[in-house]
C-alpha positions as CSV (number, residue, x, y, z in Angstrom):
1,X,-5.3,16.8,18.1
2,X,-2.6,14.0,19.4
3,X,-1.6,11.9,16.8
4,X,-1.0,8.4,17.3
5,X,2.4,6.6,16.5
6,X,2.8,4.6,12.9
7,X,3.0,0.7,13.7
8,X,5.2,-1.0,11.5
9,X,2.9,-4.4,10.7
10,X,4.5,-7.6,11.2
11,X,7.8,-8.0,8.9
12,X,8.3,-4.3,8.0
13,X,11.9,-3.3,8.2
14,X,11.0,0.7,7.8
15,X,12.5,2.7,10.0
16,X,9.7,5.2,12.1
17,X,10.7,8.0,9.5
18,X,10.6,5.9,6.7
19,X,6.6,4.5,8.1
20,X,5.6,8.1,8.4
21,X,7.1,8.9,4.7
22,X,5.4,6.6,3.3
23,X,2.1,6.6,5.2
24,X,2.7,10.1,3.3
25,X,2.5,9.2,0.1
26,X,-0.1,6.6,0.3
27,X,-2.4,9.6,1.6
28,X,-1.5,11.7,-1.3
29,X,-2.4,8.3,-3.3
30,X,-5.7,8.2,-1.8
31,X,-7.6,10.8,-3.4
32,X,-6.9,9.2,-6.7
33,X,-8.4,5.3,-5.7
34,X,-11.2,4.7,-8.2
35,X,-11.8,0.7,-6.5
36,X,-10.5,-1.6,-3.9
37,X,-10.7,-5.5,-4.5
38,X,-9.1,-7.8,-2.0
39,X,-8.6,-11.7,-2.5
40,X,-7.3,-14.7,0.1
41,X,-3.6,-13.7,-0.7
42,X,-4.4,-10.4,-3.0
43,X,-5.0,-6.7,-3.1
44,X,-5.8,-4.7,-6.4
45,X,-6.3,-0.7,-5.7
46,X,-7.1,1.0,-9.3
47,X,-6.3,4.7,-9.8
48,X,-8.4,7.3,-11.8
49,X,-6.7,8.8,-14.5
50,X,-5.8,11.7,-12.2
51,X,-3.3,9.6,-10.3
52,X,0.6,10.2,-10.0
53,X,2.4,7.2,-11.4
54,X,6.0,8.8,-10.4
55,X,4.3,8.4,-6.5
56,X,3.0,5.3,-7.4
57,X,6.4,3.8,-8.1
58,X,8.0,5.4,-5.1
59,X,5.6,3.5,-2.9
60,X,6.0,0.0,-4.7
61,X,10.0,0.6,-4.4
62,X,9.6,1.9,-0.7
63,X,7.2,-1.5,-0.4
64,X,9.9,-3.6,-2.1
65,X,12.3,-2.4,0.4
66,X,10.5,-3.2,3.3
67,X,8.2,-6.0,2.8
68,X,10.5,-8.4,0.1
69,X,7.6,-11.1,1.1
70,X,5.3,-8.8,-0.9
71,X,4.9,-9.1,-4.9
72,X,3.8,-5.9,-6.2
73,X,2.8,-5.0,-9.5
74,X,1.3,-1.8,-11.4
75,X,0.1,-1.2,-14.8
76,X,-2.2,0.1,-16.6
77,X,-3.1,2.8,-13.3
78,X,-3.9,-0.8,-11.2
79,X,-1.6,-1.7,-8.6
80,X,-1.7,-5.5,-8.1
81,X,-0.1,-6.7,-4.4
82,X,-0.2,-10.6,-3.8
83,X,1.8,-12.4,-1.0
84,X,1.3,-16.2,0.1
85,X,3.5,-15.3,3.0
86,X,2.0,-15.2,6.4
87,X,3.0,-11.7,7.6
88,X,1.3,-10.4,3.8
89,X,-2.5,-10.4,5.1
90,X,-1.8,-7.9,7.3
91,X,-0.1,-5.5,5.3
92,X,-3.1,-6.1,2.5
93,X,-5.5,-5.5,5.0
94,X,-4.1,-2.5,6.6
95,X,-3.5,-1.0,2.9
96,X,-7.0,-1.7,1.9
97,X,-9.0,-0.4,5.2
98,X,-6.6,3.1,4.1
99,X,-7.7,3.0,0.4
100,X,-11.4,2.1,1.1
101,X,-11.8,-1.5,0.1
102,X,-15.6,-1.9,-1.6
103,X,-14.7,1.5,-3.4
């Protein structure tokens, strides 16, 4: 099976490595998603107690890095992402399609 490229979304400085890494870890991440909310200018993905906070953090750094119009949060295994920029909708969306929004 061919697999398709990574697409940075609209604002994200990440190099194509750097996508891929982190596409990596947020598929580690998945297994772990307990629920999926999504607001106008939110996204709120909670973890089961099974979750790696140490991974966690890498991807809100790696985020931080790359998408500085992004405000991301986590506590309490409940990662909280708001943005009232115009590039952030896309980003939430693509984040909660991968983590299964409606969970």
């Amino acid at each position: 099976m061919k697999s398709l490229p990574l697409i940075a979304p609209a604002g994200c400085t990440l190099s194509p490595g750097a996508l891929a890494e982190q596409f990596g870890r947020a598929s580690r991440l998945a297994p772990a998603v307990a629920g999926v909310s999504r607001s106008a200018t939110g996204l709120r993905v909670a973890f089961g107690a099974d979750v790696d906070d140490g991974l966690v953090e890498e991807l809100i750094a790696t985020e931080q890095t790359c998408c500085s119009f992004l405000e991301l949060g986590y506590e309490g295994r409940v990662l909280q992402i708001e943005s009232n920029d115009p590039r952030g909708p896309e980003v939430m969306d693509r984040l909660a399609a991968y983590f299964g929004e409606g969970r």
